[in-house]
N, C-alpha and C positions, 0 to 999 in steps of 0.2 A: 566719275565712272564707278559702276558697280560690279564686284565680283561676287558669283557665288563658286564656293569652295566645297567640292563634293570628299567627304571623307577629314577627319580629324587626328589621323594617324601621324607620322613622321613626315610624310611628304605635303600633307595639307597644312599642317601648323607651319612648318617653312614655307608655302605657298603665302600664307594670311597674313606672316610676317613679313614679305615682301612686298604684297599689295598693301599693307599698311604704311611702308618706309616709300611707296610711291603714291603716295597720298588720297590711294580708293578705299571706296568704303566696302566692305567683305562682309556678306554671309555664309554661315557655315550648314551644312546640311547633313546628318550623317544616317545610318538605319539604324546603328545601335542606340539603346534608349539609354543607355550608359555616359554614352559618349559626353565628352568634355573637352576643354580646351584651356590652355596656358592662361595663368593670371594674366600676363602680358597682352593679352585679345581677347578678354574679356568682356568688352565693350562693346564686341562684334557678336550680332545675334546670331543663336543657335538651333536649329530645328532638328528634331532628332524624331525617329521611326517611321510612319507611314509617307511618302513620299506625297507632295501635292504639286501641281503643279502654279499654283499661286505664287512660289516662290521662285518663279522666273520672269515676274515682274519687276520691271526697271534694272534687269540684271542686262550686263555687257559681254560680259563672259563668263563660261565656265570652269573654271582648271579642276579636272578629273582625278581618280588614285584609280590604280589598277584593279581595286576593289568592286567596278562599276565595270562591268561587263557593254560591248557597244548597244545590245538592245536593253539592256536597264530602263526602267522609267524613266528617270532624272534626263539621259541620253536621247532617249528619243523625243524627250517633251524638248530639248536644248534644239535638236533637229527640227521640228512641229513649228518652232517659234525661231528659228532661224538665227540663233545665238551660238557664237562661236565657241569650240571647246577646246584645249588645251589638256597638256597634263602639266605638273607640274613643274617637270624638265622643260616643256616647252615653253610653258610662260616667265621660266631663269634667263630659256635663248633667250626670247624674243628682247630681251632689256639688258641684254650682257652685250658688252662695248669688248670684251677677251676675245680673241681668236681662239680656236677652240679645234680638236682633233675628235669626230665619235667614231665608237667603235661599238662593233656586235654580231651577234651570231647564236647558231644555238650551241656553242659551246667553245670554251675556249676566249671569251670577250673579258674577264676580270685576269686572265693571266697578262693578257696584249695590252689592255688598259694600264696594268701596273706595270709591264716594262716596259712601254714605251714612254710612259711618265719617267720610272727610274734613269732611261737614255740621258732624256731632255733634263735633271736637273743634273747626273753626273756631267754635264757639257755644258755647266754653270746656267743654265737656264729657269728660270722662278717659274715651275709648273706644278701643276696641283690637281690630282685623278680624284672624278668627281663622277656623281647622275648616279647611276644604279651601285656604284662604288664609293666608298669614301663620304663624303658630308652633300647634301642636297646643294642641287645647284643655285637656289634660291639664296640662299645660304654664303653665295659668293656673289652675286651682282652687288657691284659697286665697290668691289673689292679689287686690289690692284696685283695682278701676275702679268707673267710675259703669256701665258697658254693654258688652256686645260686641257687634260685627255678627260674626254667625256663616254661611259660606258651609258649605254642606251638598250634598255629589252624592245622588246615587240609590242606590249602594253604602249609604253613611252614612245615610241616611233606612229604606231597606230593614229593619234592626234598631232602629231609634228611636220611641221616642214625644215628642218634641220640646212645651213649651208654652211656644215664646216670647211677649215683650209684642207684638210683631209678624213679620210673616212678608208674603216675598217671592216669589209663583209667575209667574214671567215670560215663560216659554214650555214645549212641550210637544212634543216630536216625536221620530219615531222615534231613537234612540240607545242603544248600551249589550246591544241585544238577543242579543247572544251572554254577557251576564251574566245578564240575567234572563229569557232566554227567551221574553217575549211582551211586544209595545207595552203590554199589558193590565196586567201585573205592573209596568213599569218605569213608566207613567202612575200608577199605584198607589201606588209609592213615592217619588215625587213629593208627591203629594199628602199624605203626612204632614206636611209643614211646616207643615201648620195643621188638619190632623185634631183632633188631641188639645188646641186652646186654645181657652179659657173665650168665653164673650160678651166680656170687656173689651177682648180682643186686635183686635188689626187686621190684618187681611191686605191686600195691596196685589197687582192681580194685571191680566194680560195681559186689556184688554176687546175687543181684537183679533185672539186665540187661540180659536179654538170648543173645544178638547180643553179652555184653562183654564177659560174661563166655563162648561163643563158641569162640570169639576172640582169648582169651589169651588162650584158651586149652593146645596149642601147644608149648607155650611158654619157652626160655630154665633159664628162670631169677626164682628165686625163686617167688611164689605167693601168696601172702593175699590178701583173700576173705574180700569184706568191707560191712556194711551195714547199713542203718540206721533206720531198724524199726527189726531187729533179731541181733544175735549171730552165727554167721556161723562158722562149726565147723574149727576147725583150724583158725580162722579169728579175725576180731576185727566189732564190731558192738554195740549193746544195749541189756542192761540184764539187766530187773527190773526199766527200767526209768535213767539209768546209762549208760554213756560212757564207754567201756572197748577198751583200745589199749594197746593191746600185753599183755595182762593178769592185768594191770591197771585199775583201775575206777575212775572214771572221773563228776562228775555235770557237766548233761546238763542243758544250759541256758534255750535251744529252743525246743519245742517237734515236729517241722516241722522237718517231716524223710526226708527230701532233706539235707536241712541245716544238720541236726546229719550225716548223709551220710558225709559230705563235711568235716567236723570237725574229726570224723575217717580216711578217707582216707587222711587228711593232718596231725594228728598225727604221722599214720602209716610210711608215707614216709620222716616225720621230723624226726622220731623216727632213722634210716637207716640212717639218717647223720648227728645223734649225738646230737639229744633234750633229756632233761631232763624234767622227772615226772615233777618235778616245772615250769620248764620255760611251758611245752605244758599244764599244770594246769590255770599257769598264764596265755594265750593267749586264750584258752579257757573261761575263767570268763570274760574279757571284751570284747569277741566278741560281734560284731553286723554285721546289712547284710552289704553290700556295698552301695552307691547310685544305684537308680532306681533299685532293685533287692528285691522286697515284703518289701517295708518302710514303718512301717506307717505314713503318711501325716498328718490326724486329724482325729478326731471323733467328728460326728456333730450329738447329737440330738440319740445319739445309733449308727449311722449308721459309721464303721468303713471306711474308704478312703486309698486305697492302691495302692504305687506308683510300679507293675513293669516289667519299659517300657523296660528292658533289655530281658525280654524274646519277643525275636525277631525268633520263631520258633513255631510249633504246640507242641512238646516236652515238652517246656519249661512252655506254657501257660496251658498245661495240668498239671503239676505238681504243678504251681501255685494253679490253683484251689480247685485241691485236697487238699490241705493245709488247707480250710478251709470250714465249714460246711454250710452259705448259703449264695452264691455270686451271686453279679450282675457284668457282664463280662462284660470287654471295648475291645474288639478286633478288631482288622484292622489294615491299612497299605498297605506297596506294598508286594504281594506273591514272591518268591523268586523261582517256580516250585516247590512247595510244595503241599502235598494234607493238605487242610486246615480242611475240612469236619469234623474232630474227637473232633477240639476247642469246637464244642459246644455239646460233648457228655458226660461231665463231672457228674457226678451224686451230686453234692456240685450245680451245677448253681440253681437259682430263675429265670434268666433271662439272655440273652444275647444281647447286645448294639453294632454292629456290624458298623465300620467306617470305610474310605475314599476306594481307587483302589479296596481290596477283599473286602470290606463289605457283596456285594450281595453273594458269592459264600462263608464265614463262613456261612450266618445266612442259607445257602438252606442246608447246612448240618446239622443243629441245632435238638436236642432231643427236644429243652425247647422253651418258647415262647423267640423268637428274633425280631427282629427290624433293620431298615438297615438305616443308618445315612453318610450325605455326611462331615462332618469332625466329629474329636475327640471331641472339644468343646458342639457340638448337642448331640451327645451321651453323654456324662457328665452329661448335665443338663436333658435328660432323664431320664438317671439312678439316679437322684437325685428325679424326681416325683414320682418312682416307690418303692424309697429304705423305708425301715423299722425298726427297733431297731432293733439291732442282725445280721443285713445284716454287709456282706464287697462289698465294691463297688473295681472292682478291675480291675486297668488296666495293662491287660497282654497281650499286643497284638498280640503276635505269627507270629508278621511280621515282616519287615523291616518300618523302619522311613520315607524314603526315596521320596513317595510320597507327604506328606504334612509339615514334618519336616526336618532340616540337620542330625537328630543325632536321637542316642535311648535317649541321654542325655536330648537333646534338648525338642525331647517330653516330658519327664519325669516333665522336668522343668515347660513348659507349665500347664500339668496335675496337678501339685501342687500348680503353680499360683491361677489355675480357682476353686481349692477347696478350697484354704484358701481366697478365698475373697467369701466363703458360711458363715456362722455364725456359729461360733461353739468353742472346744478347740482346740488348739494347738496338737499336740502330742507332747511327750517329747523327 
């Protein structure tokens, strides 16, 4: 059998190294004329820049990187010729003998992936969060756990037929549409996390998303309803300031109904592969967010500082804000063909601080007084003259980094530098 392996990245070199431990022969294809690949596959031929299509001779299949857009050359010549494509996550399923929990959404899928993994090992279970989180799936076939929570994007689903024992859809909104072209396709590819599973499976999903509950409608996997500011019947959610999964109750830490949302729905599907009251009690009590995901920074003077640069969508930074009752917004970034215009209709804002590529096109959609700033740092110390006791200053940018930063990381880091060198405490 022959694979050809599109892209040399992190996800292709774990692709190449598992189609080598399964004894096919692998070609690699990439556009950059740079590109390269591991002493260790070495032996495996390289093609690098103009795309031909010659090099889908005698090839079996293709395992894709998110780099390859679905009408790329490479993709359509695989369709032309009738060669099957995968991503990389898909070609780990297809040969992973682990039961397996995926999860996704457009926001919110790496908090649920890591605790519902943390549930499952506090309740002595040998589990390991993996796919878009953690180490390539590639990376674990043939390797021996009781489970994996597997986080899964839209790229990754787009090629998969996925039949995990459970599955995760947590929310739904526009993102990504300069990959797939239409909310229609990229809602689409979402929804494979639990397309393809049996009756036995569980999905656990958004009962306060109209895009998911018409998603899953049709769905043949058994279904709980999730939530995090209600109790949906037959469901698991919040009743009385209380966690309830699966007729359980639970201290919550956090009264942000995103976060409670994310804590039920990785209950819920930890609970399907065998967590225990204690261990999901215990993972519950030391939860905290992740980096760059609403951290607090410091509090200087009343005025709260909040790191988070992970919300890289309008979705996202909508949610953020509502979380809190009177914020000064740090938005911008590069747009990704998104409509930005709603960031600044939040009814929580005081003000909105709009930065670098979209600046001008958030602050023209703006409800509240905005302001258009040529980097992140300008708008900081903006929203530093304008802030008040009781404010959160909060950077959510609902874009991509990619403009003036490498990373959502990368910003975040920045954004925490420039406020702890403000005077003030620490947070803890």
């Amino acid at each position: 059998m022959t694979t050809l392996i599109l892209g040399t990245g992190l996800s292709g070199v774990a692709a190449g190294r598992l189609a080598q431990r399964l004894g096919q022969e692998v070609v690699f294809y990439d556009e950059r004329v740079d590109a390269s690949i591991p002493a260790d596959l070495e032996s495996f031929p390289v093609s690098v820049g103009q795309w031909s299509s010659e090099l889908l001779e005698g090839v079996d299949l293709v395992v894709t990187s998110p780099g390859f857009r679905p009408e790329s050359p490479p993709l359509m010549a695989a369709a032309t010729h009738d060669v099957s494509v995968v991503t990389e996550a898909g070609f780990a399923l297809d040969n992973l003998d682990t039961p397996y929990i995926a999860v996704t959404g457009t926001n919110g899928k790496s908090t649920v992936t890591e605790l519902a993994n943390d549930m499952l090992v506090e309740s002595g279970i040998d589990a390991v969060a993996a796919g878009n989180i953690g180490a390539p799936l590639s990376d674990l076939v043939g390797t021996s756990h009781d489970v994996l929570v597997v986080e899964l994007s839209s790229f990754q689903l787009h090629w998969m037929r996925p039949n995990p024992l459970a599955a995760a859809l947590l929310n739904v909104a526009p993102d990504h549409l300069d990959w797939h072209g239409s909310f229609a396709a990229y809602s689409e590819a979402k929804s494979r996390v639990y397309s393809f599973m049996d009756r036995e499976g569980v999905v656990a999903f958004n009962a306060d998303d109209t895009v998911v509950v018409e998603l899953v409608a049709d769905s043949r996997a058994i279904k709980v309803p999730c939530s995090g500011i209600r109790l949906p019947d037959q469901g698991n959610g919040v009743r009385d300031g209380e966690l309830v999964i699966n007729d359980v109750g639970y201290f919550s830490p956090l009264t942000d109904a995103s976060f409670r949302l994310d804590i039920v729905v990785a209950g819920t599907v930890a609970v399907a592969a065998g967590a225990t009251r204690e261990g999901i009690a215990r993972a519950i009590e030391s939860f905290t967010p992740a980096d760059h995901r609403r951290r607090l920074v410091a509090t200087i003077d009343g005025v709260s500082w909040v790191n988070d640069s992970k919300a890289t969508n309008p979705h996202a930074a909508m949610a953020a804000a509502s979380a809190f009752e009177s914020v000064l917004l740090l938005a911008g970034g590069r747009n990704k063909g998104l409509d930005l215009a709603p960031i600044g209709t939040v009814a929580s804002l005081r003000g909105l601080y709009a930065f670098g590529e979209s600046g001008p096109e958030i602050a023209a959609g703006a409800t509240v007084p905005a302001t258009v700033h040529r980097t992140m740092s300008e708008a900081i110390h903006a929203a530093a003259g304008d802030a008040r006791a009781g404010d959160v200053v909060l950077l959510s940018p609902g874009c991509t980094s990619f403009d003036e930063f490498t990373s959502y990381a990368d910003r975040g880091r920045v954004f925490s530098e420039i406020v702890m060198t403000m005077k003030g405490d620490e947070a803890p």
